[in-house]
C-alpha positions in Angstrom: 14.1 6.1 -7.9 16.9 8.0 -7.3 19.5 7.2 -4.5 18.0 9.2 -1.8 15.4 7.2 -2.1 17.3 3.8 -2.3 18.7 4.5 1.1 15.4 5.4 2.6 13.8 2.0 2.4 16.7 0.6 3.6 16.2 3.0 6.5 12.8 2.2 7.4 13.5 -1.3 7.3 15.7 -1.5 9.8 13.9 0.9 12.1 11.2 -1.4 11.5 12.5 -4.0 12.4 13.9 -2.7 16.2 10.2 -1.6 16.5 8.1 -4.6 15.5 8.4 -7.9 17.4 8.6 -10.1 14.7 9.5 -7.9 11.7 13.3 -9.3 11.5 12.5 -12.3 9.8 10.4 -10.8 6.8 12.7 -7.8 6.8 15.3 -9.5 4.0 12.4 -10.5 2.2 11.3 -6.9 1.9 14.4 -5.3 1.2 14.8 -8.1 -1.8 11.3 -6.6 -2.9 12.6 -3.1 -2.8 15.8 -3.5 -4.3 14.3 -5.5 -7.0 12.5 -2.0 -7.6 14.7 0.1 -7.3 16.9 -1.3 -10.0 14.3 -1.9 -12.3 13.5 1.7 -12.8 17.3 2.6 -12.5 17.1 0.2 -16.0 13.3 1.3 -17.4 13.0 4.7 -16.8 9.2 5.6 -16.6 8.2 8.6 -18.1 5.5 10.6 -16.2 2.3 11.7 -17.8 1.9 15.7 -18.1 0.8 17.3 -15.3 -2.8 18.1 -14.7 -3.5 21.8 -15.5 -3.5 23.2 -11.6 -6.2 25.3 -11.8 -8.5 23.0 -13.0 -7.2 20.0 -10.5 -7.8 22.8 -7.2 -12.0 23.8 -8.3 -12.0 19.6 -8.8 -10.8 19.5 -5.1 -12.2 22.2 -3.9 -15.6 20.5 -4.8 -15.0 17.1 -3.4 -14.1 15.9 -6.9 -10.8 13.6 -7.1 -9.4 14.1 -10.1 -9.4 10.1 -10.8 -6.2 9.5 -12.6 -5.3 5.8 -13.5 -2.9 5.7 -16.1 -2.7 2.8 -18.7 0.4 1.2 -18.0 2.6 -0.7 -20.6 2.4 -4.3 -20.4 6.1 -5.1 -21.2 6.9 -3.1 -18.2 4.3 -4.8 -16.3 5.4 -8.4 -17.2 9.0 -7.6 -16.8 8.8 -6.2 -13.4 6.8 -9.1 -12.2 9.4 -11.6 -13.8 12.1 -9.8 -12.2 10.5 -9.8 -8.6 9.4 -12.9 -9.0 12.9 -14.2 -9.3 14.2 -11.9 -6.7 11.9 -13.1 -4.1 12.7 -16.9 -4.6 16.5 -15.7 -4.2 15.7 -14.9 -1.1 13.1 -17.6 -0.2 13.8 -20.8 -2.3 10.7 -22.1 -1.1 9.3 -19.3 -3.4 10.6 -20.6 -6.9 7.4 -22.5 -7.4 5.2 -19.2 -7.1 8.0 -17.1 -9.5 7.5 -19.7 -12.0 4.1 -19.5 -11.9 4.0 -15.7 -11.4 6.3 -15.7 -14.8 4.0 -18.0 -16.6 0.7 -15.8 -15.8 2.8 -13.0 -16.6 3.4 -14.5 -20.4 -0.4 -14.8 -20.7 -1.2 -10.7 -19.6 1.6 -10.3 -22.5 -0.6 -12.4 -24.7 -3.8 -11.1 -24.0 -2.5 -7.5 -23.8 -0.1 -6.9 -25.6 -0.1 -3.3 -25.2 -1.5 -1.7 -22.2 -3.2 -2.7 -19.0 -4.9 -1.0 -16.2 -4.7 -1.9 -12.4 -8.2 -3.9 -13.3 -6.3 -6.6 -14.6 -3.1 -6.9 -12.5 -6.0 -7.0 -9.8 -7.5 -10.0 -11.4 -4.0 -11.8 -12.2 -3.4 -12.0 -8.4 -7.3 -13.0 -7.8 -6.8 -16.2 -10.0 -3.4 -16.9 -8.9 -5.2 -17.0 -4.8 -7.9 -18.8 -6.2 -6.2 -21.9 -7.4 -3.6 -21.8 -4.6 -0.6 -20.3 -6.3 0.0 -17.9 -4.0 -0.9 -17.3 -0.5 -3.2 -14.3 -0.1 -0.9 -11.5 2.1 2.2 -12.7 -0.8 -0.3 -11.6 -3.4 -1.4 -8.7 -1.8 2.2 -7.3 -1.3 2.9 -8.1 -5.1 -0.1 -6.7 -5.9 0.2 -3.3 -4.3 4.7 -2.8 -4.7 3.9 -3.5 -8.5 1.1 -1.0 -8.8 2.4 1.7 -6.6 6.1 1.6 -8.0 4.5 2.2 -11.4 1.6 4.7 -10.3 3.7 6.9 -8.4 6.1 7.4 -11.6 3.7 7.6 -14.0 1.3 10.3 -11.7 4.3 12.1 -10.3 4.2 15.5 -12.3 0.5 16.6 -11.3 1.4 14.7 -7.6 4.1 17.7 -7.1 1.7 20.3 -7.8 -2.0 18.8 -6.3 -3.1 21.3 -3.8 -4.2 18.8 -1.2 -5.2 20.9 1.8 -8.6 21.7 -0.3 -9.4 18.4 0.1 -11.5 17.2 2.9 -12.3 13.6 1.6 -11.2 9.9 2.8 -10.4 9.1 -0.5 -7.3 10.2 -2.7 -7.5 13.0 -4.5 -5.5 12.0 -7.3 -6.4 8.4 -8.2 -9.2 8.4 -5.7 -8.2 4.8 -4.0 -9.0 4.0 -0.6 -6.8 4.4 2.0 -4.9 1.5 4.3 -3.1 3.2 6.4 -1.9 6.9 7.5 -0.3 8.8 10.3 -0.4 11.7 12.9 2.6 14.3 12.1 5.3 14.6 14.1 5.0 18.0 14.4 1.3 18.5 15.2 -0.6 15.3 15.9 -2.6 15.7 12.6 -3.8 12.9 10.7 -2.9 12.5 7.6 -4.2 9.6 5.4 -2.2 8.1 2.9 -2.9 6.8 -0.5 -1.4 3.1 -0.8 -1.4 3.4 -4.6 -0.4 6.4 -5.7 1.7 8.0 -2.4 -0.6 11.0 -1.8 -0.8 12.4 1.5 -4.1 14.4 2.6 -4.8 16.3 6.3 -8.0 14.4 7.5 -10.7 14.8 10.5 -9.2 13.2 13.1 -12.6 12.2 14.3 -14.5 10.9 11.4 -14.5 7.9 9.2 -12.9 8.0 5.4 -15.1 5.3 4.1 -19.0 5.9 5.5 -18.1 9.8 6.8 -19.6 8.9 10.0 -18.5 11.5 12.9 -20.0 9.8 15.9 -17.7 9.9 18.4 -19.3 6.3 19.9 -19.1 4.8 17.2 -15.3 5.5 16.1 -12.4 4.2 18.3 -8.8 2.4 17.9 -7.0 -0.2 19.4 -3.0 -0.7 19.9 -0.9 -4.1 20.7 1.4 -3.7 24.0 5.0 -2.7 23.4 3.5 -1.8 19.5 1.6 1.1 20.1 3.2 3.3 17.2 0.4 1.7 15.2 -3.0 2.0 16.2 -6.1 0.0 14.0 -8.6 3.3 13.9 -12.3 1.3 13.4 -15.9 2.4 12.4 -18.7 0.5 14.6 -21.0 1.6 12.1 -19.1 0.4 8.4 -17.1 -2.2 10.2 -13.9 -1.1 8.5 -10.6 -0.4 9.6 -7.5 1.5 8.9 -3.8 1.6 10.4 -2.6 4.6 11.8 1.0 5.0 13.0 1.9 7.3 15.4 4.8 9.5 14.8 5.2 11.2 17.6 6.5 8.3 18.9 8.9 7.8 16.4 12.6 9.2 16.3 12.1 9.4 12.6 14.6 12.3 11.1 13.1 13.0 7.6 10.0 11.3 5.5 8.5 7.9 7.0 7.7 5.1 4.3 3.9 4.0 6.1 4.3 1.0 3.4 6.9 -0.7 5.2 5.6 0.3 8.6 2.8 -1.5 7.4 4.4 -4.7 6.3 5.8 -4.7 10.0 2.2 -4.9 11.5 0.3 -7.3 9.8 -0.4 -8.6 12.8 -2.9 -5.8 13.6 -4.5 -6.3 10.1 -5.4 -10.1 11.7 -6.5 -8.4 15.5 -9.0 -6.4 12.9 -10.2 -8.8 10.9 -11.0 -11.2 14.6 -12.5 -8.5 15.8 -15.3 -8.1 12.7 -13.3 -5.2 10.9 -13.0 -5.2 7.0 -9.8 -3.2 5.5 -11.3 -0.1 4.3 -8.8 0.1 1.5 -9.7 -3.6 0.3 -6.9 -5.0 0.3 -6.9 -8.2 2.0 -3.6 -8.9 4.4 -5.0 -11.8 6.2 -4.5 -15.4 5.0 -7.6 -17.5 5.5 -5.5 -20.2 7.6 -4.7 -17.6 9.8 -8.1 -16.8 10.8 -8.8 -20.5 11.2 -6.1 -20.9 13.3 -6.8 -17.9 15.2 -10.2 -19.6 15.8 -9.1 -22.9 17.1 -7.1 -20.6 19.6 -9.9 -19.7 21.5 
C-alpha cells in the first residue's frame, strides 16, 4: 500500500464521519484496522500473480464469462495478519483482548491444519465457527472477514485488475473473481452506477434499472430507500429476490479524487439493519446485522 493510499483511508474516515450520525465512535476503531494494514504490507510485500493474457480475459467478458480468479493465499501471511489485527483492535478496544486471543489461537490451528496455502473457503469458515460458539459478534467477524480477504485479494489480483476491460461486461457479478457485490455508487460525473466488488476492488458500469443477483428489470419490483439527513446512501432492493445492495450517491459528495465505498459502508450499517427489518437479504452474503439487533429491533415495535 503505498502512501497515497495510507492517506486516503484516513481521508474517507473522517469525511465519514462528518456525514454519518454515529460514525465518530467506530471511526478510531476503523482507522486502527487500516493502519494495521497498511503496515503489514509495508513489512510483507505481496507479490501479484501474472496478469491474465488480455485478449483472452475481454472474449471471457465479452461473453458473460468472469474470469473467476481466487488465488491460493499463503497461510503464514494469513495467520500473521490476523494475529496482528487482532492485537491492533484490542489496542484500541480493550474490551476486545478476549476475541484477539481467541482470534490468535484459531489462527495457530489454520497454521496447523494448513500449513501452506488456503483459499477464502476456509477464512470463511474460521469466522463461521468463531460466530457460532460466541467468540465474536457477527458484524466484528464480518469486518475481519472481508479487510483480511480484500487487503490480500487486491494485491495478489492486482496485475490482470489494471488491464480487465470492464465496460464489456454487463453482469452483477465481478468480473474478475466473480463475488457478489455489497455495495456500489452513481459517478460523480454522470449519475452512472457502478457496482463494486467488496473482495477484489473491481468496479463495473451497471443497468441502473435492473437487479445484479436475479437480473430482474421490472421497474415495480425494484426500488430504494434513504434514512433522513443520510441520503448519500441509498439500500437499492429487489421485491422479487428479496436482496439488497447499498448504493452511495456521489453526487452528493464533495469528494476530490477516488471514494473508498468500504468505509462508506462501515459508516451505514445502520441501513444494512433497516434492510434486513424490512425482509431484505444482503445480496453479497455477507451478514452485517447482529442477531440481538434484530431482536431488539423487534421489541421496539
Amino acid at each position: 500500500m503505498t502512501n497515497g493510499q495510507h492517506t486516503e483511508w484516513q481521508r474517507e474516515t473522517e469525511r465519514c464521519t462528518r456525514l454519518y450520525e454515529g460514525f465518530a465512535e467506530a471511526a478510531p476503531f476503523v482507522n486502527a484496522a487500516y493502519r494495521c494494514i497498511h503496515t503489514f504490507f509495508e513489512d510483507h510485500p505481496i507479490t501479484a500473480q501474472p496478469a491474465a493474457d488480455p485478449e483472452e480475459a475481454a472474449q471471457r467478458l465479452r461473453v458473460g464469462a468472469s474470469l473467476q480468479m481466487n488465488p491460493s493465499l499463503a497461510t503464514a501471511d494469513v495467520v500473521d495478519l490476523l494475529r496482528k489485527l487482532g492485537a491492533a483492535l484490542a489496542e484500541a478496544n480493550p474490551d476486545l483482548k478476549g476475541t484477539a486471543r481467541a482470534l490468535e489461537g484459531r489462527s495457530e490451528r489454520l497454521l496447523l491444519d494448513s500449513q501452506d496455502s488456503v483459499g477464502k473457503e476456509d477464512i470463511q469458515r474460521l469466522f463461521a465457527s468463531m460466530v457460532e460458539v460466541g467468540e465474536l459478534e457477527q458484524d466484528l467477524a464480518t469486518f475481519l472477514l472481508t479487510l483480511t480477504l480484500s487487503s490480500l485479494y487486491r494485491r495478489h489480483l492486482q496485475l490482470t485488475g489494471e488491464t480487465l476491460r470492464t465496460e464489456l461486461w454487463r453482469e452483477g457479478h465481478c468480473p474478475l473473481c466473480g463475488e457478489s457485490p455489497h455495495y456500489g455508487l452513481l459517478r460523480p460525473e454522470d449519475g452512472a452506477k457502478q457496482l463494486e466488488c467488496w473482495l477484489c476492488g473491481t468496479r463495473w458500469v451497471y443497468t441502473r434499472i435492473k437487479c445484479p443477483f436475479c437480473s430482474n428489470e421490472e421497474q415495480d419490483d425494484l426500488g430504494y430507500f434513504t434514512v433522513e439527513d443520510r441520503e448519500m446512501c441509498r439500500v437499492s432492493f429487489c421485491r422479487r429476490c428479496h436482496r439488497y445492495l447499498k448504493i452511495i450517491d456521489a453526487r452528493k459528495l464533495d469528494a476530490g479524487g477516488d471514494i473508498m465505498l468500504a468505509i462508506h459502508n462501515l459508516a451505514s450499517l445502520s441501513h444494512d439493519l433497516l434492510a434486513a427489518q424490512e425482509g431484505f437479504a444482503p445480496g453479497s452474503g455477507l451478514q452485517w446485522v447482529n442477531p440481538r439487533e434484530m431482536a431488539g429491533a423487534r421489541e421496539d415495535y
